[in-house]
DOKOLVEX-395393 format. One record per residue: residue number from 1; x, y negated, z negated of N, C-alpha, C, O in turn. Coordinates in Angstrom, 3 decimals, always signed. Each point is the difference from the previous one (the first is absolute). Layout:
+------+----------+----------+----------+----------+----------+----------+----------+----------+----------+----------+----------+----------+
! papa !      n.u !      n.v !      n.w !     ca.u !     ca.v !     ca.w !      c.u !      c.v !      c.w !      o.u !      o.v !      o.w !
+------+----------+----------+----------+----------+----------+----------+----------+----------+----------+----------+----------+----------+
!  NUM !        X !        Y !        Z !        X !        Y !        Z !        X !        Y !        Z !        X !        Y !        Z !
...
+------+----------+----------+----------+----------+----------+----------+----------+----------+----------+----------+----------+----------+
//
This chain:
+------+----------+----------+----------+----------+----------+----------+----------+----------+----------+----------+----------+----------+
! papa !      n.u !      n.v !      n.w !     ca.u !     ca.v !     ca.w !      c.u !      c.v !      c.w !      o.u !      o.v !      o.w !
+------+----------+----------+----------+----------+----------+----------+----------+----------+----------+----------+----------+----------+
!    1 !   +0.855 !   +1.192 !   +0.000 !   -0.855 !   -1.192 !   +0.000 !   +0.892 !   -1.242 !   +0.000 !   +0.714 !   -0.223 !   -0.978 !
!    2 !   -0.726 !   -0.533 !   +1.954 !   -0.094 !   -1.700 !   -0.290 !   -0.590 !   -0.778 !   +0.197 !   -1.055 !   +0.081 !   +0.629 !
!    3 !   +1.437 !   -0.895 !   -1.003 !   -0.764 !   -1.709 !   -0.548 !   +1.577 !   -0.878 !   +0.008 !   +1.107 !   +0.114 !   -0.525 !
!    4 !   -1.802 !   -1.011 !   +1.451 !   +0.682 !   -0.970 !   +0.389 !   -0.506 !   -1.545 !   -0.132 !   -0.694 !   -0.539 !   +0.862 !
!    5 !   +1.085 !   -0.028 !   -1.922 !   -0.775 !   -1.390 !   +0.058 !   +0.595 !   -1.214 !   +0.737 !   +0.868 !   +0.196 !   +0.851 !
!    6 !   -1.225 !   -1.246 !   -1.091 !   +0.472 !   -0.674 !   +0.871 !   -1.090 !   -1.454 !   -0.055 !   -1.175 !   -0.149 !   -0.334 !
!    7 !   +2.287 !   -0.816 !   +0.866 !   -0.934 !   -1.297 !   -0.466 !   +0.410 !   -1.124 !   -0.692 !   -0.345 !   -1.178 !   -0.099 !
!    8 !   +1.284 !   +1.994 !   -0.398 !   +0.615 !   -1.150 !   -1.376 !   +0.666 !   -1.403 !   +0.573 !   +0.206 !   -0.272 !   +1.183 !
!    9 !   +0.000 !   -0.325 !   -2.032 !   +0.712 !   -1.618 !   +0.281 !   +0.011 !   -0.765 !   -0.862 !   -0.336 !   +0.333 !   -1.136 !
!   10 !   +0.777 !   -1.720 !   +1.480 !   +0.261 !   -1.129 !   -0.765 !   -1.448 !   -0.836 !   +0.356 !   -0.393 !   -0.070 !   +1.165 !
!   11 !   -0.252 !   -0.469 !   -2.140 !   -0.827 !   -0.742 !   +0.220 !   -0.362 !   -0.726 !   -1.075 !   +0.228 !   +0.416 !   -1.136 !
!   12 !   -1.121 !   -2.145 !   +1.479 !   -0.124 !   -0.507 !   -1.698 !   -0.933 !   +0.020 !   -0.347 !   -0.930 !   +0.451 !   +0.668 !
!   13 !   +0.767 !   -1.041 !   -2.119 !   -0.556 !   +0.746 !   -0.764 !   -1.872 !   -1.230 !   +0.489 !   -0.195 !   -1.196 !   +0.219 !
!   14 !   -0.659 !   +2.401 !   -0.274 !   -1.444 !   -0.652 !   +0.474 !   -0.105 !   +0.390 !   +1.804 !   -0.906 !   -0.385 !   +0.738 !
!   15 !   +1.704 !   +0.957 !   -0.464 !   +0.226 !   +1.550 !   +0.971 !   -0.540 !   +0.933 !   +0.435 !   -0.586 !   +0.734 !   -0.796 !
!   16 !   +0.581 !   -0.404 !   +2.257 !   -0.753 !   +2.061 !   -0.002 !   +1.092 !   +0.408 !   +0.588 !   +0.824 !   -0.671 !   +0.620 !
!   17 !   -0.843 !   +1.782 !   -0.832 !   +0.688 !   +1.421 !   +0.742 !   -0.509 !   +0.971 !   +0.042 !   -0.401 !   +0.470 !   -1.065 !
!   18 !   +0.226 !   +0.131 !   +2.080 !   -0.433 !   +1.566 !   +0.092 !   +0.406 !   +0.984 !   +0.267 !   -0.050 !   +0.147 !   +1.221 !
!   19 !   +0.546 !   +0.856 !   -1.825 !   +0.810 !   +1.387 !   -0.399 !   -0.715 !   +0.651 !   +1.017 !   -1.130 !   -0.327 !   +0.362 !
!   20 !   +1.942 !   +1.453 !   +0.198 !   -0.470 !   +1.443 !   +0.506 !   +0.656 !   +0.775 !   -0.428 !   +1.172 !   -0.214 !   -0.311 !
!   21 !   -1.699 !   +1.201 !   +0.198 !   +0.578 !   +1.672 !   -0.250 !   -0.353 !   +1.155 !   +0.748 !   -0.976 !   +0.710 !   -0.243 !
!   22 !   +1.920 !   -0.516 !   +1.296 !   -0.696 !   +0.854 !   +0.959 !   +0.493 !   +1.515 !   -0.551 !   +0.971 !   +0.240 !   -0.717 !
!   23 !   -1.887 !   +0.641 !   +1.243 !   +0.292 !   +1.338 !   -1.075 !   -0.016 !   +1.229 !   +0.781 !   -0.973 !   +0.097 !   +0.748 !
!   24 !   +2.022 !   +1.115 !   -0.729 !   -0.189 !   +0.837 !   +0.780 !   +0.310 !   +1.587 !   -0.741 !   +0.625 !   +0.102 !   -1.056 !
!   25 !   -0.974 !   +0.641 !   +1.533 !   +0.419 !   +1.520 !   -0.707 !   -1.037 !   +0.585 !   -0.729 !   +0.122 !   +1.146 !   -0.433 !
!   26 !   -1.274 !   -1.904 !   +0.225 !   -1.137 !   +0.803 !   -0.920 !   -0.945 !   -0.878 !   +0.818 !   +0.153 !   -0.797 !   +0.926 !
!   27 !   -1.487 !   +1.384 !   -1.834 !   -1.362 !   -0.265 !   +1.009 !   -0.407 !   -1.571 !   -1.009 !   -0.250 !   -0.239 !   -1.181 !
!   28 !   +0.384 !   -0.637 !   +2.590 !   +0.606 !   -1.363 !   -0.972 !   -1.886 !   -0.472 !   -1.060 !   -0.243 !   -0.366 !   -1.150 !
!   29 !   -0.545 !   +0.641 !   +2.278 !   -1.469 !   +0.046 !   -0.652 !   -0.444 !   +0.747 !   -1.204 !   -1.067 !   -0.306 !   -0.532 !
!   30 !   +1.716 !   +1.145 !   +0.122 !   -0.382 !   +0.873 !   -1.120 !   +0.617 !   -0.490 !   -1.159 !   -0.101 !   +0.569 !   -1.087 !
!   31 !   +0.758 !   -1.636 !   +1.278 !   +0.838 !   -0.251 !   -1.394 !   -0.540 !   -1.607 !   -0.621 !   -0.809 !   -0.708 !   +0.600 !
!   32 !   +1.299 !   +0.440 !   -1.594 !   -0.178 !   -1.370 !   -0.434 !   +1.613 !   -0.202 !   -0.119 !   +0.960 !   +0.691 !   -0.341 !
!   33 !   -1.208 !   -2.133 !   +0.851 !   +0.968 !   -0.940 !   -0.214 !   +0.336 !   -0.911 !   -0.477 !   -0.801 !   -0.924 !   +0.139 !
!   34 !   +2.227 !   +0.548 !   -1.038 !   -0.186 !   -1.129 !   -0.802 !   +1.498 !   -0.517 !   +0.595 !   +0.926 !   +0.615 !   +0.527 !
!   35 !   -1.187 !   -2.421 !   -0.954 !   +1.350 !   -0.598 !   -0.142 !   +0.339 !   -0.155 !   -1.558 !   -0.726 !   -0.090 !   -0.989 !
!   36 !   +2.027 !   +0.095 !   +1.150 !   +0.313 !   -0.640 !   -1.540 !   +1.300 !   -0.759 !   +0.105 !   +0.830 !   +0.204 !   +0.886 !
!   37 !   -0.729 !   -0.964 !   -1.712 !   +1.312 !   -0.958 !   +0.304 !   +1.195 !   -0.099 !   -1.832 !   -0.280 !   -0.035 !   -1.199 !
!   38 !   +1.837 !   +0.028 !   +2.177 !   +0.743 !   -0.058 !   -1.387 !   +0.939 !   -1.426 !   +0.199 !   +0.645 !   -0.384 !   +0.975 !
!   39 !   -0.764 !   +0.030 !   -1.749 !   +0.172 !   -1.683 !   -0.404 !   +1.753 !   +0.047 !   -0.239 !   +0.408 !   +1.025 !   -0.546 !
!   40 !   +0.594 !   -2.039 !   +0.911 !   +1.325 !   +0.315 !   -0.528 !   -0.028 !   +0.296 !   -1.687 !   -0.629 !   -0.665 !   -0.823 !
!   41 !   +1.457 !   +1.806 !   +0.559 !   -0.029 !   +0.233 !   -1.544 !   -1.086 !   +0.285 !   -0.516 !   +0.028 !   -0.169 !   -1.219 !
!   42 !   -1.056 !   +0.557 !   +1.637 !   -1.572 !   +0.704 !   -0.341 !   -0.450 !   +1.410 !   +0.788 !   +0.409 !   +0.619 !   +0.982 !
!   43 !   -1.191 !   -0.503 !   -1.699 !   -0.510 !   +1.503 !   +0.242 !   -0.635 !   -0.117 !   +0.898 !   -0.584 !   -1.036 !   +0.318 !
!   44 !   +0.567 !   +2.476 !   +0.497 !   -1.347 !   -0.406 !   +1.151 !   -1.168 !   +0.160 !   -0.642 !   -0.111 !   +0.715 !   -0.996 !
!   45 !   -0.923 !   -1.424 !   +1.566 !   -1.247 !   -0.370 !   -0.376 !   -1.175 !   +0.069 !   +1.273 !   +0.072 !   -0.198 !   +1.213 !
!   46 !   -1.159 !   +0.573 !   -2.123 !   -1.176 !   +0.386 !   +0.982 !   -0.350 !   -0.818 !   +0.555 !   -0.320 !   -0.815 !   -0.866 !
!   47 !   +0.041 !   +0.211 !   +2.214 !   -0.779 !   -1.077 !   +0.814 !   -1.675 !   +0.417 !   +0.261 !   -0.930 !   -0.700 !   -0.400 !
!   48 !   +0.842 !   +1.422 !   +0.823 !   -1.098 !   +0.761 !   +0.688 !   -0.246 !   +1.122 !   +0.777 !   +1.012 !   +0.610 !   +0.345 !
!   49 !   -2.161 !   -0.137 !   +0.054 !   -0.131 !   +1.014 !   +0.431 !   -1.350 !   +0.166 !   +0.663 !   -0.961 !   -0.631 !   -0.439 !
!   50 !   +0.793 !   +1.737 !   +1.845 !   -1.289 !   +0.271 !   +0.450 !   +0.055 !   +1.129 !   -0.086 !   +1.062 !   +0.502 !   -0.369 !
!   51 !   -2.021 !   +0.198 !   +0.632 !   -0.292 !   +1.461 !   +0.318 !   -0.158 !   +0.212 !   +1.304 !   +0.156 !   -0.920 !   +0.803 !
!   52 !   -0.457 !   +2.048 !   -0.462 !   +0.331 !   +0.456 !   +1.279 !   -1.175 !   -0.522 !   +0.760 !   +0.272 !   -0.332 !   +1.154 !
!   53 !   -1.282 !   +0.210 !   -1.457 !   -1.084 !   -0.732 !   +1.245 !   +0.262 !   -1.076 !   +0.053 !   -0.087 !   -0.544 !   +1.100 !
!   54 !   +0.546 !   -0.273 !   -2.326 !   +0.558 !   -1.626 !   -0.002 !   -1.732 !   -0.479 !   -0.787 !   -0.583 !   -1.084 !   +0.036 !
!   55 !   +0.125 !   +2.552 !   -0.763 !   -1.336 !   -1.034 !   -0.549 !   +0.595 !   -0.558 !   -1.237 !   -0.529 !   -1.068 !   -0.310 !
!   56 !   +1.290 !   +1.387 !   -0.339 !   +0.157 !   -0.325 !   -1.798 !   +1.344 !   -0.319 !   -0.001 !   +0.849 !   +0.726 !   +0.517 !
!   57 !   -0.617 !   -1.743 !   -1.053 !   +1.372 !   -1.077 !   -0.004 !   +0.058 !   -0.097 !   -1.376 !   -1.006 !   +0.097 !   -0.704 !
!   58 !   +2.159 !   -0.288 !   +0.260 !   +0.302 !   -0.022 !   -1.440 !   +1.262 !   -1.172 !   +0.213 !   +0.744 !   +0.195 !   +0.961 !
!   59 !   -0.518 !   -1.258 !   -1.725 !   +0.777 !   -0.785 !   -0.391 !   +0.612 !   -0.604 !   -1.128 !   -0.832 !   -0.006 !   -0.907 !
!   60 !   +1.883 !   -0.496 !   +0.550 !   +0.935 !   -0.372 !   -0.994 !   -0.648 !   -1.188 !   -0.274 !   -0.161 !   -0.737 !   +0.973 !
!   61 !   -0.481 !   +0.146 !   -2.630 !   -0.401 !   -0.840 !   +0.084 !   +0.834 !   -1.486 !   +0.548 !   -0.580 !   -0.971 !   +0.485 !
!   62 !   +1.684 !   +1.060 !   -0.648 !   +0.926 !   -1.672 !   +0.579 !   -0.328 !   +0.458 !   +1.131 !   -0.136 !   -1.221 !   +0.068 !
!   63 !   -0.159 !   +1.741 !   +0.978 !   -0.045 !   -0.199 !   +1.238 !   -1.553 !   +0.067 !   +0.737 !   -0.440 !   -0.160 !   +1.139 !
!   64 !   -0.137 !   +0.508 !   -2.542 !   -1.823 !   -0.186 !   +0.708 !   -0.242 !   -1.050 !   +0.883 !   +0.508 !   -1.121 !   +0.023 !
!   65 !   -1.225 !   +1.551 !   +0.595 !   -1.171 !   -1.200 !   +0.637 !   +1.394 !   -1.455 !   +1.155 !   -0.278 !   -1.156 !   +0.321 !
!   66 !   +1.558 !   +1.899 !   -0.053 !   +1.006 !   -0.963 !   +0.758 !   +0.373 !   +1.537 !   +0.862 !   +0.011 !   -0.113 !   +1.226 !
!   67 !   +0.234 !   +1.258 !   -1.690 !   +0.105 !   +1.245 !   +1.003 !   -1.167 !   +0.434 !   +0.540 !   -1.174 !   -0.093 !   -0.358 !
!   68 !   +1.936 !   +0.778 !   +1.656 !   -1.214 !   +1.094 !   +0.315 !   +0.567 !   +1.260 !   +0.330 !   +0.830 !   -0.076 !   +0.905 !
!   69 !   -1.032 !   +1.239 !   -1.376 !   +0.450 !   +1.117 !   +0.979 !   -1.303 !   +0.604 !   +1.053 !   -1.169 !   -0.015 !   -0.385 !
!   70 !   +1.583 !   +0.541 !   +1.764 !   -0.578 !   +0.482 !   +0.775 !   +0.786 !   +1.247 !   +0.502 !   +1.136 !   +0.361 !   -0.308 !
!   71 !   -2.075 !   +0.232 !   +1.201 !   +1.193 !   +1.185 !   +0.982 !   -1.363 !   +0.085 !   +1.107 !   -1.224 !   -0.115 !   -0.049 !
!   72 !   +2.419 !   +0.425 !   +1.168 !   -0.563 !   +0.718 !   +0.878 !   +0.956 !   +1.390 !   +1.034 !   +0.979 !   +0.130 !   +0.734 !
!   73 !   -2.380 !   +0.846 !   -1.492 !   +0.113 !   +1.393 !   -0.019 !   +0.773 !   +0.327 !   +1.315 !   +0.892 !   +0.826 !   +0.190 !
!   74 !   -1.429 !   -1.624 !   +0.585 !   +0.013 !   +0.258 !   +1.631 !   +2.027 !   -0.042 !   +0.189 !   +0.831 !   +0.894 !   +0.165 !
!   75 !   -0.741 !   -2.249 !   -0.287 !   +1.462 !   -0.027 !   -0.165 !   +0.955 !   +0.205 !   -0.893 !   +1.198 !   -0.262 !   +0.110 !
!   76 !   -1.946 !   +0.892 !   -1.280 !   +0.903 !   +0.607 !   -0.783 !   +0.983 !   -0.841 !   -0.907 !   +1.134 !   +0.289 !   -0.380 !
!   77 !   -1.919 !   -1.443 !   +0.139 !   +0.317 !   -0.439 !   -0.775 !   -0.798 !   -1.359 !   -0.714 !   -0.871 !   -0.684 !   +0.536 !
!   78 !   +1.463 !   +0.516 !   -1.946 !   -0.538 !   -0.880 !   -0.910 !   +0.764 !   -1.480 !   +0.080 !   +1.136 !   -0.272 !   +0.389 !
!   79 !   -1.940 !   -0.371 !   -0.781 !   -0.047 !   -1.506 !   +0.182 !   +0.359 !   -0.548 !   -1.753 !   -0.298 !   +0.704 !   -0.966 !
!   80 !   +0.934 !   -1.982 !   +0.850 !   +0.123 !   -0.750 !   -1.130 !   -0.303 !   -1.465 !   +0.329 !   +0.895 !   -0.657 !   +0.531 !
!   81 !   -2.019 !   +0.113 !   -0.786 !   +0.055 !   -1.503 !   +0.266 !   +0.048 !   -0.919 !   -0.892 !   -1.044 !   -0.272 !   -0.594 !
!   82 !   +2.079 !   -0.328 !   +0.324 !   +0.103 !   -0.920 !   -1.317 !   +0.263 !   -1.511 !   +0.723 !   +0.804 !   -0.622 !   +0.695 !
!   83 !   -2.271 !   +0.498 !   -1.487 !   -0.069 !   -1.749 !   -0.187 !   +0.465 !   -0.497 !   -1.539 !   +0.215 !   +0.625 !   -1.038 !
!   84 !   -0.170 !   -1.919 !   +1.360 !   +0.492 !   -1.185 !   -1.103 !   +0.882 !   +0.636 !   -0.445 !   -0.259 !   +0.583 !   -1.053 !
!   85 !   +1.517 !   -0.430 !   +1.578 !   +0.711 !   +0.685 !   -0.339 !   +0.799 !   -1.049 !   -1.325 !   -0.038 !   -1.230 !   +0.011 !
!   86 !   +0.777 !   +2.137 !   -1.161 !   +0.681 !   -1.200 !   -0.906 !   +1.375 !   +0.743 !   -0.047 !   +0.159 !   +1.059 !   +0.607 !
!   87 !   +0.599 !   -1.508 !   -1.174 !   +1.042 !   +0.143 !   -0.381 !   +0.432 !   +1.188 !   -0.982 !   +1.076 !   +0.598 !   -0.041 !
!   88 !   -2.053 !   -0.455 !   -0.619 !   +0.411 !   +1.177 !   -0.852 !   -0.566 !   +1.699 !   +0.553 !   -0.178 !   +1.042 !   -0.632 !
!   89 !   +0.000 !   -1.445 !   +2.284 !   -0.520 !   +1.306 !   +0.633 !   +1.333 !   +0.425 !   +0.466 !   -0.056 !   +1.194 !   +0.293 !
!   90 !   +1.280 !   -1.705 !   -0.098 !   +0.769 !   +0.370 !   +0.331 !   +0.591 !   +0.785 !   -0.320 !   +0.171 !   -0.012 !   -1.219 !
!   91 !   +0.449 !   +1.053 !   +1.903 !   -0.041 !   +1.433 !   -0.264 !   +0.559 !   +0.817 !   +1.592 !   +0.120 !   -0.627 !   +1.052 !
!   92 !   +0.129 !   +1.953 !   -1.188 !   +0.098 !   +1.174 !   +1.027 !   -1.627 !   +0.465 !   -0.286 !   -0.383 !   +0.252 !   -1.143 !
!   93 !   -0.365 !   -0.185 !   +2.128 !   -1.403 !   +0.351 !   -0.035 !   +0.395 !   +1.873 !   +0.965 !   +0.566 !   +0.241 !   +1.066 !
!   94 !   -1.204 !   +0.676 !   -2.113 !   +0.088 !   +1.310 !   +0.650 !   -1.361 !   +0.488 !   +0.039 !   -0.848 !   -0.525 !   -0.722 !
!   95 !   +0.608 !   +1.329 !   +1.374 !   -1.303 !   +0.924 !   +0.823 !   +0.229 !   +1.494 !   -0.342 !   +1.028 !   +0.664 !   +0.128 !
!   96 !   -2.096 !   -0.349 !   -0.539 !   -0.227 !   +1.505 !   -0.419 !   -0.827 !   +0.764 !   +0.638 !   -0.796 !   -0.494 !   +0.799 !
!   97 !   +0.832 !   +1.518 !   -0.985 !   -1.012 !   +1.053 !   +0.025 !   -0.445 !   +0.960 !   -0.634 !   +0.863 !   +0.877 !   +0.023 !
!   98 !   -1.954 !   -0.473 !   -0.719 !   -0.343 !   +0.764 !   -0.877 !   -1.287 !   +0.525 !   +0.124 !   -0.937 !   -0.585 !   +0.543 !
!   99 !   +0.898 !   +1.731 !   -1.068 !   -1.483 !   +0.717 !   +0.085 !   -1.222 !   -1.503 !   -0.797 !   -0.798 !   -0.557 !   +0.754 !
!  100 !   +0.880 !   +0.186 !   -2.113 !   -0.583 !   -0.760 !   -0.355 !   +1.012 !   -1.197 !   -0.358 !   +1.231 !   -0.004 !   -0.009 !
!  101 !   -2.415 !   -1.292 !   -0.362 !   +0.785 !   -1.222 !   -0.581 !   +0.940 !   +0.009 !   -1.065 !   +0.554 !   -1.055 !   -0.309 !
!  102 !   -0.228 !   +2.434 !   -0.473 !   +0.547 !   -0.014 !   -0.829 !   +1.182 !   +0.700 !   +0.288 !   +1.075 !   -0.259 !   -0.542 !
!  103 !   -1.225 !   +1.046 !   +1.291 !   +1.346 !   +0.559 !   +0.267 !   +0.960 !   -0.327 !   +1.623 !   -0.563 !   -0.767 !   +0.782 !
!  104 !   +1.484 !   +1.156 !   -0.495 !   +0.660 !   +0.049 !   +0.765 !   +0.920 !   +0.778 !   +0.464 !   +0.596 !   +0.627 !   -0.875 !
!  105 !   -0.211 !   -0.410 !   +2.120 !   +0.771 !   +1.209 !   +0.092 !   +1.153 !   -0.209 !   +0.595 !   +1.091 !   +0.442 !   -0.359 !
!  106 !   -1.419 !   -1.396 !   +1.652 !   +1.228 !   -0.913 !   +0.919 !   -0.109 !   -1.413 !   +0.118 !   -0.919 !   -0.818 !   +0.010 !
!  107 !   +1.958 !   +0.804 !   +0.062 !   +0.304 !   -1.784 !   +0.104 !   +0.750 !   -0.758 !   +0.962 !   +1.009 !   +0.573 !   +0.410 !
!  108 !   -1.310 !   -2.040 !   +0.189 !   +0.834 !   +0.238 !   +0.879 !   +1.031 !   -1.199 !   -0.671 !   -0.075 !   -0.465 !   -1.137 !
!  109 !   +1.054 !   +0.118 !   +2.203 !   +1.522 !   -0.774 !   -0.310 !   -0.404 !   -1.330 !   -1.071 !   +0.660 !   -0.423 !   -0.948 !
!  110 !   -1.801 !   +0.012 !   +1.400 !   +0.060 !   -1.810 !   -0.351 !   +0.425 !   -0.997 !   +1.021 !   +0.816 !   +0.056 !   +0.920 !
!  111 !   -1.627 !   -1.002 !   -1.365 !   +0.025 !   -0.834 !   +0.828 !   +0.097 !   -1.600 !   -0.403 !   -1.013 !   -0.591 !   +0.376 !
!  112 !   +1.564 !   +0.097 !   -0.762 !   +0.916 !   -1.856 !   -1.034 !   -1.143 !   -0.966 !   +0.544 !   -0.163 !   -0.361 !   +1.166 !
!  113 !   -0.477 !   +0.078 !   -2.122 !   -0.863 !   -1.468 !   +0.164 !   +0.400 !   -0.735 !   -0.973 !   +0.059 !   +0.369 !   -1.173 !
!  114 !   +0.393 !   -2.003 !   +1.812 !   +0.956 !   -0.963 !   -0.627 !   -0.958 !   -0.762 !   -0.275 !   -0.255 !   -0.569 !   +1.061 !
!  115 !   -0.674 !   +0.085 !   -2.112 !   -0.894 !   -1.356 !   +0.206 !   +1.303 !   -1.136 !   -1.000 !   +0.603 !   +0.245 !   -1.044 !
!  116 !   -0.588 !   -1.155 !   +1.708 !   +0.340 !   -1.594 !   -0.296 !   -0.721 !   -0.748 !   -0.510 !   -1.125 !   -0.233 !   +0.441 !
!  117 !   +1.667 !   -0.365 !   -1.590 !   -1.098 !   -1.524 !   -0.284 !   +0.497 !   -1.063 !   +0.191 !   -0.658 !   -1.027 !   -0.166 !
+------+----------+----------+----------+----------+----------+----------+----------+----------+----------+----------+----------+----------+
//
């Protein structure tokens, strides 16, 4: 299995960017997918997550209601859209895959989003 994200950059802060994670080696529809991001000198941390139809989204409260995750099944891969972006989102943002939102099994490289203020 991989997952390849992609997307990342420098941008300031009050910002969008939008992540992809394109995914290959398993049946990319049957799984749920999450991003999560690790901050310099911090742990990685949960961002969000959909399930495999893309009906039920789960999110990190600092990033409610400014993210979105999506996917499409077709191309095999999941989406990250972050608005108002701030400064303290900055981070390597990574993409998962897992039977449910709670677990995970593969991961892919990461991908560096720089927000500026």
């Amino acid at each position: 299995v991989q997952l390849q994200a992609s997307g990342g950059g420098l941008v300031q802060a009050g910002g969008s960017l939008r992540l992809s994670c394109a995914a290959s080696g398993r049946t990319f529809s049957s799984y749920t997918m999450g991003w999560f991001r690790q901050a310099p000198g911090k742990e990685r941390k949960f961002v969000g997550s959909i399930s495999w139809s893309g009906g039920t989204t789960y999110y990190a409260d600092s990033v409610k209601g400014r993210f979105t995750i999506s996917r499409d099944n077709a191309k095999n891969t999941v989406y990250l859209q972050m608005n108002s972006l701030k400064p303290e989102d900055t981070a390597v943002y990574y993409c998962a895959s897992g039977v449910t939102a709670w677990g995970y099994d593969y991961w892919g490289q990461g991908t560096l989003v720089t927000v500026s203020s």
